[in-house]
C-alpha beads as a LAMMPS data file, in Angstrom:
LAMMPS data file: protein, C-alpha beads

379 atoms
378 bonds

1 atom types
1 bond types

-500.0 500.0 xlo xhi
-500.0 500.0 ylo yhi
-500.0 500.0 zlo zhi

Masses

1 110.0

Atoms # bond

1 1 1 -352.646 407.321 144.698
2 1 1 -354.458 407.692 141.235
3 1 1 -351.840 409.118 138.612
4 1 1 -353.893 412.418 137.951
5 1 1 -356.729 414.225 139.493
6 1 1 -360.009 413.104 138.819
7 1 1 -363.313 414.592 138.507
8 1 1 -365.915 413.046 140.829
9 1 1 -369.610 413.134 141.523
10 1 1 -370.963 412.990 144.455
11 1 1 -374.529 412.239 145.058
12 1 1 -376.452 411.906 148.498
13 1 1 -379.106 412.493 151.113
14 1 1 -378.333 415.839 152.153
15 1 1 -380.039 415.806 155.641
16 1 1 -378.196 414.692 158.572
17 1 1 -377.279 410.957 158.667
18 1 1 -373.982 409.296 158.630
19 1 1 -374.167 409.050 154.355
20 1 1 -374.827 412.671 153.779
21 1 1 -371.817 413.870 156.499
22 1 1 -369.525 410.861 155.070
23 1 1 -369.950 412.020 151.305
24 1 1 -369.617 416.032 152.902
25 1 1 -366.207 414.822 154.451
26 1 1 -365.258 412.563 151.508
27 1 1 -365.593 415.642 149.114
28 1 1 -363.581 417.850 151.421
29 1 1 -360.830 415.544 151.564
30 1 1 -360.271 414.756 147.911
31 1 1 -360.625 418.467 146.690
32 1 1 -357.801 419.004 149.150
33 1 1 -355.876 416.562 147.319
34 1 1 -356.370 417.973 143.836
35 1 1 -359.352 416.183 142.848
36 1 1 -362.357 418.253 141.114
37 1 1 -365.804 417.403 143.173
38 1 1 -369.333 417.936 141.864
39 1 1 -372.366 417.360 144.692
40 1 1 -375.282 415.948 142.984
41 1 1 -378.863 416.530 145.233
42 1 1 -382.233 418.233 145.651
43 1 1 -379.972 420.684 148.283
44 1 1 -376.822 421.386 149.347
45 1 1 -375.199 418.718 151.453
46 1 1 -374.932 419.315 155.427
47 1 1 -371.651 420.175 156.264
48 1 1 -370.661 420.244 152.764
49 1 1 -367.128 422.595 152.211
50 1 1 -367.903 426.155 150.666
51 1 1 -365.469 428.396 149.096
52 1 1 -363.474 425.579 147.808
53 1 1 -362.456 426.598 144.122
54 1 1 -362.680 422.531 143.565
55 1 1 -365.708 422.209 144.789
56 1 1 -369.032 422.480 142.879
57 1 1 -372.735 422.045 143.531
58 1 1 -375.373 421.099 141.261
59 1 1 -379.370 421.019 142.035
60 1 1 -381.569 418.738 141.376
61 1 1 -384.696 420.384 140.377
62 1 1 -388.318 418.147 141.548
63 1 1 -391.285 419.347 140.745
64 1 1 -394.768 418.895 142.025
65 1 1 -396.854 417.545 138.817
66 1 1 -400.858 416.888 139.568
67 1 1 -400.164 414.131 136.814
68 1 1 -398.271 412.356 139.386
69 1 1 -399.754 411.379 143.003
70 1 1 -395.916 411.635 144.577
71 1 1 -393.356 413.968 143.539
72 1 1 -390.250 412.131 141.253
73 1 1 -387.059 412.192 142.360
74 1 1 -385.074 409.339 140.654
75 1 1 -385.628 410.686 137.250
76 1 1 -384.489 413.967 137.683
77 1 1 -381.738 413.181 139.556
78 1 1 -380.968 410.894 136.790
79 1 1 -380.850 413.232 134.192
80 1 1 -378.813 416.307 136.526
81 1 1 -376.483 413.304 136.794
82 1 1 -376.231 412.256 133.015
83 1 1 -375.973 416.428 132.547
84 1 1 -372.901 417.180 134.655
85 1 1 -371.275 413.854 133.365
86 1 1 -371.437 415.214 130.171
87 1 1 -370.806 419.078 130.466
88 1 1 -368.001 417.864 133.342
89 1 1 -366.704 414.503 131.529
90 1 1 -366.764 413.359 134.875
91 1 1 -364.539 410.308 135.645
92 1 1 -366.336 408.647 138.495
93 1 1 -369.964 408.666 139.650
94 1 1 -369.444 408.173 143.533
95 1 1 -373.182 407.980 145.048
96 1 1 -373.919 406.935 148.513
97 1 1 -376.808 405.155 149.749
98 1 1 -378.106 403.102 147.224
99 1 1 -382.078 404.107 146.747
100 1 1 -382.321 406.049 144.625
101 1 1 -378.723 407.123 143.618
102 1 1 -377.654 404.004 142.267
103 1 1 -380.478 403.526 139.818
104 1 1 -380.448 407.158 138.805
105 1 1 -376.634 406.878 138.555
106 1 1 -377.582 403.648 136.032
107 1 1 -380.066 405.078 134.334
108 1 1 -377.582 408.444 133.792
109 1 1 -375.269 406.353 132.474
110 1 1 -377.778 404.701 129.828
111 1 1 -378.000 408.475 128.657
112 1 1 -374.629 408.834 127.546
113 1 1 -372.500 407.462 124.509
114 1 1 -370.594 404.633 126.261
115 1 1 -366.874 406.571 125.523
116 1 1 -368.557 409.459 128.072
117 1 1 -370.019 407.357 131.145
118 1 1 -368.364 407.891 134.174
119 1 1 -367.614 405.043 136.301
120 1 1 -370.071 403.801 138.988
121 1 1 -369.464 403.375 142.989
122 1 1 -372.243 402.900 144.689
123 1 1 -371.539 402.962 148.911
124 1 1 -374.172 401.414 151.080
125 1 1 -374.532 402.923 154.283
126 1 1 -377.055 400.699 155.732
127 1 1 -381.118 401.266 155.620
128 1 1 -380.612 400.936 151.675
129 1 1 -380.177 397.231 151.807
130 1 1 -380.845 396.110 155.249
131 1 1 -384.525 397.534 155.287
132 1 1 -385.634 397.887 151.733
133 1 1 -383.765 395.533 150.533
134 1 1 -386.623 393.265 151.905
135 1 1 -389.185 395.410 150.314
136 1 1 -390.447 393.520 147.383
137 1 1 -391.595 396.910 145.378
138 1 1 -387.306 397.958 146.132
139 1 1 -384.871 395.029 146.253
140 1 1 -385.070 393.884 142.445
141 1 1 -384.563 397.460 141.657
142 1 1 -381.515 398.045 144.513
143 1 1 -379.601 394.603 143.092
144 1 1 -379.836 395.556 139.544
145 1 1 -378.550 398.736 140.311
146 1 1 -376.191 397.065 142.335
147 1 1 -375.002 394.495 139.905
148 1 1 -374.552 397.667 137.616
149 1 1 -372.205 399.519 139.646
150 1 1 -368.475 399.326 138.650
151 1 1 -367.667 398.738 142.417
152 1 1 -369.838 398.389 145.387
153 1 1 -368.253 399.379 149.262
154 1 1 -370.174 399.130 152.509
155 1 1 -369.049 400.451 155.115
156 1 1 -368.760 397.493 157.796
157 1 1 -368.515 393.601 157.247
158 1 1 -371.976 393.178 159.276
159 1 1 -373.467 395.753 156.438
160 1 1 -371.734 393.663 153.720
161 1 1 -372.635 390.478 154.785
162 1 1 -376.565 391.932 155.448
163 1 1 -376.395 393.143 151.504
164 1 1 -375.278 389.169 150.418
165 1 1 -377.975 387.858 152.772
166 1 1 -381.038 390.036 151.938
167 1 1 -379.893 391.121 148.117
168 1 1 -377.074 387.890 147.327
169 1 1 -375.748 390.852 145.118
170 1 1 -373.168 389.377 142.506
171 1 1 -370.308 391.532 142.249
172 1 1 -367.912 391.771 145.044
173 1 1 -368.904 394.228 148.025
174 1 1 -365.449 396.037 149.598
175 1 1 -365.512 397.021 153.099
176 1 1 -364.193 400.762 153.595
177 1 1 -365.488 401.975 156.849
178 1 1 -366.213 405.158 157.772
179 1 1 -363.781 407.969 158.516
180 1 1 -363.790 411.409 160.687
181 1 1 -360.850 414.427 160.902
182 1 1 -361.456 417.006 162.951
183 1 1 -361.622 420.351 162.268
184 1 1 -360.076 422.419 164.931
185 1 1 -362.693 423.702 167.857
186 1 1 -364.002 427.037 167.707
187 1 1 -364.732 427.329 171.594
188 1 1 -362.903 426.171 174.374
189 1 1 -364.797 423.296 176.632
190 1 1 -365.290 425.623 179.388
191 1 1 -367.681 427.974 177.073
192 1 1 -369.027 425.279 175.488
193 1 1 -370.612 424.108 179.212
194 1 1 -371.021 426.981 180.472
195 1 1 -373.389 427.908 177.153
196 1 1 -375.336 424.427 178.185
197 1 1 -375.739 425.300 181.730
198 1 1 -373.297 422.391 183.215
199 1 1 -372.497 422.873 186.789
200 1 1 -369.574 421.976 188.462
201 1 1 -369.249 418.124 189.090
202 1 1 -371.860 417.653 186.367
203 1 1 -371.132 415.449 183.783
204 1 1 -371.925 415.709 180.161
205 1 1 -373.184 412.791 178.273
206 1 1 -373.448 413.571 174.427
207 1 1 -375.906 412.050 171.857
208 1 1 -375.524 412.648 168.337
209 1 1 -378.240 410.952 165.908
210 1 1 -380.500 412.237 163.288
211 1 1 -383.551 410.941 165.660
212 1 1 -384.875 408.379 163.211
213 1 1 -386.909 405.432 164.698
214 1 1 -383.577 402.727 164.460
215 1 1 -381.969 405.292 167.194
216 1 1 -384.344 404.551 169.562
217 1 1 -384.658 407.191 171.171
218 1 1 -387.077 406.112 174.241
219 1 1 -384.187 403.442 175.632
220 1 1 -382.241 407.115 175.708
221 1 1 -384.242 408.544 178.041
222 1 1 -384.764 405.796 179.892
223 1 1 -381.600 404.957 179.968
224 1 1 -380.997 408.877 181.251
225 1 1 -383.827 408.441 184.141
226 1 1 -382.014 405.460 185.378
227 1 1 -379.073 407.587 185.819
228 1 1 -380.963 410.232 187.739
229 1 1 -382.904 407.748 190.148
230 1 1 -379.292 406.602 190.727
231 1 1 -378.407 410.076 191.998
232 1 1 -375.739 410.583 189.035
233 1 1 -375.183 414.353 188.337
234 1 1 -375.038 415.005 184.514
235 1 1 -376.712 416.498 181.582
236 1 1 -377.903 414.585 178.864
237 1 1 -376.284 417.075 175.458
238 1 1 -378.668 415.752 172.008
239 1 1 -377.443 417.245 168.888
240 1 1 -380.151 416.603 167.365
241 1 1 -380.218 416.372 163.282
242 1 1 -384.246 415.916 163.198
243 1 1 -387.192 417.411 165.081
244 1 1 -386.975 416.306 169.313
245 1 1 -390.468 417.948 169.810
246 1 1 -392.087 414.286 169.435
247 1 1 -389.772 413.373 172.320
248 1 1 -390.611 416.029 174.402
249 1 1 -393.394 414.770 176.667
250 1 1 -391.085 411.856 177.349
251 1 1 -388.934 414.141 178.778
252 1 1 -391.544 415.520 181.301
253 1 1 -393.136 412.163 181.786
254 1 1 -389.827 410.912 183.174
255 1 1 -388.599 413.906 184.994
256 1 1 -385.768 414.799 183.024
257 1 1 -386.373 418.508 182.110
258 1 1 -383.380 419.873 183.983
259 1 1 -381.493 417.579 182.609
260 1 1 -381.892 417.050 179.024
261 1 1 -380.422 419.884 176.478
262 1 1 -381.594 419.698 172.722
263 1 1 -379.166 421.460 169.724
264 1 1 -380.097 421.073 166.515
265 1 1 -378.648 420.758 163.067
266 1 1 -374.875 421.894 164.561
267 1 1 -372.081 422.002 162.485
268 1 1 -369.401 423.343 164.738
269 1 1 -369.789 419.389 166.102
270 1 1 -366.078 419.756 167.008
271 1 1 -367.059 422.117 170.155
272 1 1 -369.634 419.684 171.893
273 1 1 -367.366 416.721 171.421
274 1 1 -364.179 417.912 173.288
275 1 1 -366.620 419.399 176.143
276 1 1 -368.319 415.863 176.608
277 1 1 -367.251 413.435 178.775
278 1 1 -368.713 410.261 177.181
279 1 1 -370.918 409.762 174.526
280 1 1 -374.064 407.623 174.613
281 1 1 -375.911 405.450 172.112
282 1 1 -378.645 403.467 172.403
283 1 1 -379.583 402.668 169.069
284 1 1 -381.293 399.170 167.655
285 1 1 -379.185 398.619 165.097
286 1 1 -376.276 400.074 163.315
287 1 1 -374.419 400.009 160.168
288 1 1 -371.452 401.389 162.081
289 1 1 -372.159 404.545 164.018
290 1 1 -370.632 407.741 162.924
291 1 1 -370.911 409.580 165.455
292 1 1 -369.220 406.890 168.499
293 1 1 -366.249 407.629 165.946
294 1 1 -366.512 411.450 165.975
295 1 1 -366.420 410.710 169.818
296 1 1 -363.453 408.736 169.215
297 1 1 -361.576 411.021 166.962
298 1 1 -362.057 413.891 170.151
299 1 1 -360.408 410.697 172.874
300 1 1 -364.114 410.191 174.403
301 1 1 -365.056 406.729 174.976
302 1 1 -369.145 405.732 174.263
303 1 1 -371.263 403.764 175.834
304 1 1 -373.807 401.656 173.641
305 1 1 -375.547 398.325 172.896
306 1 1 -373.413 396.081 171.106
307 1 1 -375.558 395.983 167.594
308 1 1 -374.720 395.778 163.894
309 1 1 -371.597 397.260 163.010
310 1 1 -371.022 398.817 166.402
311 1 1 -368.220 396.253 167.377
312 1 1 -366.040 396.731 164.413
313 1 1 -365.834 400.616 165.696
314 1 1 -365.498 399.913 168.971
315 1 1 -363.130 397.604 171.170
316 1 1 -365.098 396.429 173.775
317 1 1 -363.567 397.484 177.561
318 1 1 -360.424 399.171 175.459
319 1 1 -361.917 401.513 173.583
320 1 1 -365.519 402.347 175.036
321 1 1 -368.340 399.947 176.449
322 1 1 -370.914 397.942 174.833
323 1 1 -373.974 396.794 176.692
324 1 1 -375.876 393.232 175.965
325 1 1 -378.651 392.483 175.127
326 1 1 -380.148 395.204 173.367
327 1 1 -382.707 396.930 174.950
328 1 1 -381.061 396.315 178.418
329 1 1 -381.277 400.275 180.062
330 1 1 -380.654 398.798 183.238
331 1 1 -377.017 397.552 182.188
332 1 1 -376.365 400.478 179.705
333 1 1 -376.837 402.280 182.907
334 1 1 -374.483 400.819 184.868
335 1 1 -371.817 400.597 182.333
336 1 1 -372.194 404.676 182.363
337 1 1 -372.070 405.279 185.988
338 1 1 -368.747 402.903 186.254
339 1 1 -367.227 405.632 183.810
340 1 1 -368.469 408.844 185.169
341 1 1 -366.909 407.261 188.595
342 1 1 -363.755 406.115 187.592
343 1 1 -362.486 409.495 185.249
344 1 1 -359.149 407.909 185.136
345 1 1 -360.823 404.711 183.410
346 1 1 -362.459 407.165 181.309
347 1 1 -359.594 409.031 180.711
348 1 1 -357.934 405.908 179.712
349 1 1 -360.566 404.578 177.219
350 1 1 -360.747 408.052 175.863
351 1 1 -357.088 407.993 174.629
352 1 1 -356.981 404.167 173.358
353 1 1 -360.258 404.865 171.489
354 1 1 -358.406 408.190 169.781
355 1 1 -355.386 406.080 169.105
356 1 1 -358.009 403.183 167.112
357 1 1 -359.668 406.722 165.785
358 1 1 -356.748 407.557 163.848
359 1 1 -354.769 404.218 162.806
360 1 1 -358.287 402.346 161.576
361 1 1 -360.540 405.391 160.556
362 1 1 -358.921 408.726 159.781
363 1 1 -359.098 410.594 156.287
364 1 1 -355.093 409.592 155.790
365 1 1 -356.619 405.657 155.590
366 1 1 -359.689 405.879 154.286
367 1 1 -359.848 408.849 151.653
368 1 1 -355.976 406.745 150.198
369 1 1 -358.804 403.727 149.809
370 1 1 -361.610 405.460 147.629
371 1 1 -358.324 407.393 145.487
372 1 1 -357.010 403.342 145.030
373 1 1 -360.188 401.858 144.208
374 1 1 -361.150 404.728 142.056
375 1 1 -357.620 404.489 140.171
376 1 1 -358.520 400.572 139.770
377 1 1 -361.980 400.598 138.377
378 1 1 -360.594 403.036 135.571
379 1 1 -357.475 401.027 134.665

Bonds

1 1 1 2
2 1 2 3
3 1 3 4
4 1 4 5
5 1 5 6
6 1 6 7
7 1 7 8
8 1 8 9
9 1 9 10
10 1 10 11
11 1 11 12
12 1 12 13
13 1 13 14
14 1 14 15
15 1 15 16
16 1 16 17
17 1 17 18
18 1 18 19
19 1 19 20
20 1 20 21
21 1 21 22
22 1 22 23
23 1 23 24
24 1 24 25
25 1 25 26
26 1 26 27
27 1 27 28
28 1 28 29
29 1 29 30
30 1 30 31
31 1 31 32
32 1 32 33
33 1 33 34
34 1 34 35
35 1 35 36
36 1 36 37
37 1 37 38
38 1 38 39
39 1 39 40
40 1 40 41
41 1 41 42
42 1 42 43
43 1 43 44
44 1 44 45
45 1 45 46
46 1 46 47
47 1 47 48
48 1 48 49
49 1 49 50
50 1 50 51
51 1 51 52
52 1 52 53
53 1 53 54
54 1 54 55
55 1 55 56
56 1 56 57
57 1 57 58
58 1 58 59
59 1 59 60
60 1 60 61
61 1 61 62
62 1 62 63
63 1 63 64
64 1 64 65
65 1 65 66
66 1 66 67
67 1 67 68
68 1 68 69
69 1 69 70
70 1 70 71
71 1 71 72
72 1 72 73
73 1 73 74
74 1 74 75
75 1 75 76
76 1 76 77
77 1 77 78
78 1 78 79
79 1 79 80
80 1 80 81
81 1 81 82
82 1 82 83
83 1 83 84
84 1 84 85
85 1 85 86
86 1 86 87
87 1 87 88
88 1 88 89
89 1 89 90
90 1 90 91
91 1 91 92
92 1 92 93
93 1 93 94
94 1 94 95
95 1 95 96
96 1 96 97
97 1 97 98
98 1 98 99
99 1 99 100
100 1 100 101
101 1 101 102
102 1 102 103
103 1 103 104
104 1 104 105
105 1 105 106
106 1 106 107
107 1 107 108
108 1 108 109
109 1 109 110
110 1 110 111
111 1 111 112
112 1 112 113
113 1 113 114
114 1 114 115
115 1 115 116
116 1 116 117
117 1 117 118
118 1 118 119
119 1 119 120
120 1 120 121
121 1 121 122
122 1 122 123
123 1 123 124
124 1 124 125
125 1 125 126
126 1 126 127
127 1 127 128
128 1 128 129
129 1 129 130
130 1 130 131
131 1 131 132
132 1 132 133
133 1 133 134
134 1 134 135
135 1 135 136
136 1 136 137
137 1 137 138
138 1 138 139
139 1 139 140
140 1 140 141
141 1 141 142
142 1 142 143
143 1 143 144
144 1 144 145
145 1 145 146
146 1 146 147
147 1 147 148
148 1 148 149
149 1 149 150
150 1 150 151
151 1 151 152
152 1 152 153
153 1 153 154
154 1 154 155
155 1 155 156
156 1 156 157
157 1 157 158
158 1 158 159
159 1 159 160
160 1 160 161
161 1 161 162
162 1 162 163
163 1 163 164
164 1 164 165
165 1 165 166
166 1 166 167
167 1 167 168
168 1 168 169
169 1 169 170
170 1 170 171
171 1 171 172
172 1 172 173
173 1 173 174
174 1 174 175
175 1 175 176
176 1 176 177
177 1 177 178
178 1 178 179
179 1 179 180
180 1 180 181
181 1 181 182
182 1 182 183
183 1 183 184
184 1 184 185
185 1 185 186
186 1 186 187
187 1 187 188
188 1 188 189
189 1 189 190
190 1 190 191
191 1 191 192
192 1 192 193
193 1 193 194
194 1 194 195
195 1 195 196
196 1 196 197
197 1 197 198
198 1 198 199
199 1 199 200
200 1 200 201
201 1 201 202
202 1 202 203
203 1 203 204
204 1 204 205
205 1 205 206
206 1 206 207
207 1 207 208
208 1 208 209
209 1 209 210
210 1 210 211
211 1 211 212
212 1 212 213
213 1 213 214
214 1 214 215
215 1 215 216
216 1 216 217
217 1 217 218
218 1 218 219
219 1 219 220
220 1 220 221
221 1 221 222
222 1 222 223
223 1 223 224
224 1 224 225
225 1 225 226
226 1 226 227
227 1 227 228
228 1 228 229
229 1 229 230
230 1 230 231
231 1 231 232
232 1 232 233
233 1 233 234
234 1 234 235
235 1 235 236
236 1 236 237
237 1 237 238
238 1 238 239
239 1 239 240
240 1 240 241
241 1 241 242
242 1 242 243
243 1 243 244
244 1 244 245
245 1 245 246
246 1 246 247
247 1 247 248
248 1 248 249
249 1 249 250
250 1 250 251
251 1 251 252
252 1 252 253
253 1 253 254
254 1 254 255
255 1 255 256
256 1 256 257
257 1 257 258
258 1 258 259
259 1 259 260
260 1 260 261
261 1 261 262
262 1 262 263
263 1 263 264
264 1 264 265
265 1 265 266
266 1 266 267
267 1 267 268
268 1 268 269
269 1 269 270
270 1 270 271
271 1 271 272
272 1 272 273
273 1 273 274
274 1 274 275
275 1 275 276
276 1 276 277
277 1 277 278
278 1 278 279
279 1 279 280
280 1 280 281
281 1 281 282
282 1 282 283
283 1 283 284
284 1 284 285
285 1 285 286
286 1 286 287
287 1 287 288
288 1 288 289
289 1 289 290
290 1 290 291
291 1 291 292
292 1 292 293
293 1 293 294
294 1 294 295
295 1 295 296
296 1 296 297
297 1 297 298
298 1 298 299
299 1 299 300
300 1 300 301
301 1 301 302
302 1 302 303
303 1 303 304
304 1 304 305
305 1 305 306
306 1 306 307
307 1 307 308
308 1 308 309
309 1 309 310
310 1 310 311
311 1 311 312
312 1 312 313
313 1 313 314
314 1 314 315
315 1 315 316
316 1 316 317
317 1 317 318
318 1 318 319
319 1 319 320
320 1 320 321
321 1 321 322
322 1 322 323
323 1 323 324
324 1 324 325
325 1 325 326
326 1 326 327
327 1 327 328
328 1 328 329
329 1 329 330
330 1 330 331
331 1 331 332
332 1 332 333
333 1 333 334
334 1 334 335
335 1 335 336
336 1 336 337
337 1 337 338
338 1 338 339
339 1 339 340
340 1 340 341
341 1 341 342
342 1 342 343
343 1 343 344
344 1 344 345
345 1 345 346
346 1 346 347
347 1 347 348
348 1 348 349
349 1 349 350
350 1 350 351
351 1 351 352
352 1 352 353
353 1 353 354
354 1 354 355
355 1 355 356
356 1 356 357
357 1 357 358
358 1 358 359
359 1 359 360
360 1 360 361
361 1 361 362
362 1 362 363
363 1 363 364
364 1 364 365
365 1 365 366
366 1 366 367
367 1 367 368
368 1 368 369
369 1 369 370
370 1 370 371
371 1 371 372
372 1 372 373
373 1 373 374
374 1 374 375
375 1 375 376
376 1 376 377
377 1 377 378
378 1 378 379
């Protein structure tokens, strides 16, 4: 633990994406433990904690100049940053996803008389360094601002070891994985089905994503028509943090209109994942997958393709199942039906993968890791 509270910025995507709900939870956490948090974006952060007396949010104001072809966001999020270091004397600048928080965090720093800058983490949550990285007009910029931080985290070994392959980044990169606690349900499972239409016998396969490309959403409904050709009874439940209507005449194409139910932008997660039975993934790649630990936290085992920094989450045939190779809907398939016909299996892998949930990835572990490196880089 750090010897007093601290006051900590926070700056991320807002939207919904494992970075903006990890920073949300992150802030949560440490204001309950004393600490003084300040959100840093252009709006306020999805599933960020209101009412909190600890808890402060500051906008980033971008505005539309005809002198500039593209809106700016980097410099005035620079400058709100330098701003509420200052008027705060904040002690840590905490931002997550590196483009364009850890530049602006750099350049907010430049600002200041040295005696005033806050110290730097910059958390890399994948897309920063394992797509742009290889951008030539981004990766000089991401490993200066890299090589600038105070401390760097990822948030799985493959991400870390992607950042020293694509960026060869020269400070030290810590691994502190994601975590998830939670909050209590607001419905009970049997309102929560019956508001999705589930019938009895029906199972309910849940899908939480923010539908970008990398989640591959097509291998989901196929993978979901498979099922159905099978003769499997279930619903296909997509919390959905993005617009589905670009998915939609998928859905007719293959048939699947009774059986796929859309929500979108939830925050009450905590009632969809104790009604589901398992969850499913099928993305291409992934840093670590948020949401197969939300699952997890709720004792629901996932099924998914065994990419990125899915294995470190998940213990394959203990804790859920993990198809190879990617792109195989025919044996992500099959891996779901053996679970929605064995529910003692199920039942089984739900309650290991709850166990992993809480020893490896709950706020208790993880939050006690940002407080200790925190406390180190200002020693």
């Amino acid at each position: 633990m750090t010897p007093r509270p601290l006051k900590i910025g926070l700056t991320c995507y807002p939207s919904v994406g494992g970075s903006g709900i990890l920073a949300s939870e992150l802030g949560e956490e440490l204001a309950r433990r004393g600490h003084e948090v300040h959100f840093i974006s252009y709006e306020q952060p999805f599933r960020m904690p209101v009412g909190n007396p600890r808890v402060f949010f500051h906008p980033v104001i971008v505005n539309s100049y005809d002198l500039f072809k593209y809106p700016d966001y980097t410099l005035p999020l620079s400058v709100k940053m330098a701003e509420v270091s200052r008027d705060h004397a904040l002690d840590v600048l905490h931002v997550h996803y590196a483009v364009p928080h850890a530049t602006a965090a750099f350049l907010a720093c430049s600002m200041l008389p040295s005696a005033r800058r806050p110290k730097v983490i910059t958390t890399l949550h994948g897309t920063d360094t394992t797509l742009l990285a290889r951008d030539p007009g981004y990766g000089p910029a991401i490993r200066h601002a890299l090589d600038h931080s105070d401390a760097i985290t990822a948030v799985s070994e493959f991400l870390r070891q992607e950042t020293l392959r694509h960026l060869a980044v020269t400070r030290p990169i810590e691994v502190i994985h994601n975590f998830f606690e939670p909050h209590p349900p607001l419905r009970s499972p049997a309102e929560v089905r019956r508001e999705l239409g589930l019938a009895d016998g029906e199972a309910m396969l849940l899908h939480l994503s923010n539908l970008r490309a990398l989640k591959r959403i097509d291998l989901l409904l196929d993978t979901a028509a498979r099922l159905q050709r099978a003769g499997e009874k279930f619903k296909l439940v997509i919390l959905a943090g993005g617009d589905f209507a670009p998915f939609a005449t998928e859905v007719q194409r293959l048939g699947l209109a009774d059986r796929v139910v859309v929500r979108q932008n939830v925050t009450a997660i905590e009632d969809y994942l104790q009604a589901a039975d398992l969850g499913l993934f099928t993305s291409e790649t992934e840093s670590f997958c948020l949401s197969i630990l939300e699952l997890m936290s709720l004792g629901r085992p996932s099924v998914a393709f065994a990419v990125g920094g899915i294995p470190e989450v998940v213990v394959a045939g203990e804790t859920g199942l993990l198809a190879t190779p990617f792109g195989d809907t025919a044996a992500l398939a099959a891996l779901v039906q053996t679970l929605l016909r064995n529910p003692a299996r199920r039942t089984a892998l739900g309650e290991a993968a709850r166990r992993r949930a809480r020893e490896l990835f709950s706020a208790q572990v993880i939050v006690t890791r940002y407080e200790e490196l925190y406390g180190r880089i200002r020693s």
